[in-house]
N, C-alpha and C positions, 0 to 999 in steps of 0.2 A: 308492468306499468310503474311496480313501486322503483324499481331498480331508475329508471329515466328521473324521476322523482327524486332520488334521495343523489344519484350522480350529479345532473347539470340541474336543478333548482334548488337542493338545499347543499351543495359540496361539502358531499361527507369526504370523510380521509380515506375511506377505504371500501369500497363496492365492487362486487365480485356477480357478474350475471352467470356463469355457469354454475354456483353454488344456488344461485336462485332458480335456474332453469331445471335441475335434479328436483328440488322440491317442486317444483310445478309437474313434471313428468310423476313423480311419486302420489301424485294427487290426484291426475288426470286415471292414474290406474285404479281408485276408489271408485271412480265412475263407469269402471266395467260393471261392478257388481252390482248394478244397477239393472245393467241391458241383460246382465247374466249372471242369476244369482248362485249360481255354481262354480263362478269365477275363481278360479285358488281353491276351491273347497274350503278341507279343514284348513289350510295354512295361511287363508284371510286373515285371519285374527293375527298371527304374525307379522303380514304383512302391512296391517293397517298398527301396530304398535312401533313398526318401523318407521312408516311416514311420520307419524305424530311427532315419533325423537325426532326425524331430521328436521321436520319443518318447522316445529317449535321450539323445544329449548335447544338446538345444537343452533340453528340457524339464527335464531336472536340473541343467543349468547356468543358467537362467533362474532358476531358483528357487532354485540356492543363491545368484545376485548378489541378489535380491529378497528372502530372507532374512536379508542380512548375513553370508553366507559362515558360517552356525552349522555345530556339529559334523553333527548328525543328514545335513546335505545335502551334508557334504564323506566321507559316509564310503557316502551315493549315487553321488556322483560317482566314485569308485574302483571301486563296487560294477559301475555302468554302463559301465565302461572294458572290463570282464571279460564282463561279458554282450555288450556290441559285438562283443567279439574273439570269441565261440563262435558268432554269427551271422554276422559276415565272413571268410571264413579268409583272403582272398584283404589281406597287407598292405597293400599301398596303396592298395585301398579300402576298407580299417580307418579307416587316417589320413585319406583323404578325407574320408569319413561323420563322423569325429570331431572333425576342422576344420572344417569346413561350420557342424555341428552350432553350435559353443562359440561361431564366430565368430558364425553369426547370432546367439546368444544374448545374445552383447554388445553387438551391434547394438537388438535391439527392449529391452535394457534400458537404454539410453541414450536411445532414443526413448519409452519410455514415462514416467511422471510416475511421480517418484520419491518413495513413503511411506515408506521409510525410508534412511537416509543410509550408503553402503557405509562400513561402520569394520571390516573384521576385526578382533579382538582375539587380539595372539599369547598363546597360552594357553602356558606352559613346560612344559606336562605332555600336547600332545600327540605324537601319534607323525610321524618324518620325513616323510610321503606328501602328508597333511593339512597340516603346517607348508610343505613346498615349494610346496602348491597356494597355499595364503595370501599368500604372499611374490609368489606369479605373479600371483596378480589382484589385488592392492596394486597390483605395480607398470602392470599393466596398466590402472587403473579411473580411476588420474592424470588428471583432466581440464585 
């Protein structure tokens, strides 16, 4: 739904439905262990710290680099910081899950073929969260 959403009503720069559809499939597999709590066994727990990276920070930091770092994606990225933390309690595999995530992020967006050119624009009317993030992936995107 989001993908119809953010393509033809808001035209982002850059939307990718098979990187969405992965996370939807990675999701749909938490719902086994539901019908069958045996599902994976021991390796649930891996399993479920793998969807979390993709579907949260790889997937909305992917797309705000592929977006151009716009507002709508940097106020995802804060939003997914908060829903990480209520599904990890355990901190340092917060920060793992959250590092893993971003890094790869930056990763397959250096490798994939770039439609539009990272420029943040520091805007003077947004709020500290969003401006620190800007300043971070500026300085990070440096090739």
């Amino acid at each position: 739904m989001l993908f119809f959403v953010y393509k033809y009503l808001l035209h982002n720069d850059w939307e990718n439905l098979p990187v969405r559809l992965v996370g939807v499939a990675l999701c749909i597999g938490v719902l086994f262990k539901l019908k069958n709590p045996d599902f994976l066994g021991r390796y649930f727990v891996y399993y479920w710290h793998l969807m979390l990276i993709y579907v949260l920070p790889f997937i909305i930091t992917l797309f705000l680099l592929k977006n151009n770092v716009e507002e709508p994606w940097l106020n995802w990225e804060i939003f997914m910081i908060f829903v990480l933390m209520s599904f990890v309690p355990n901190f340092m595999m917060f920060l793992f899950d959250l590092v893993v995530g971003v890094v790869m992020a930056f990763v397959v967006f250096w490798l994939l073929p770039s439609t539009v050119g990272l420029n943040p624009q520091m805007a003077r009317t947004l709020r500290a969260e969003p401006s620190a993030l800007r300043i971070s992936i500026r300085f990070l995107s440096r090739r």
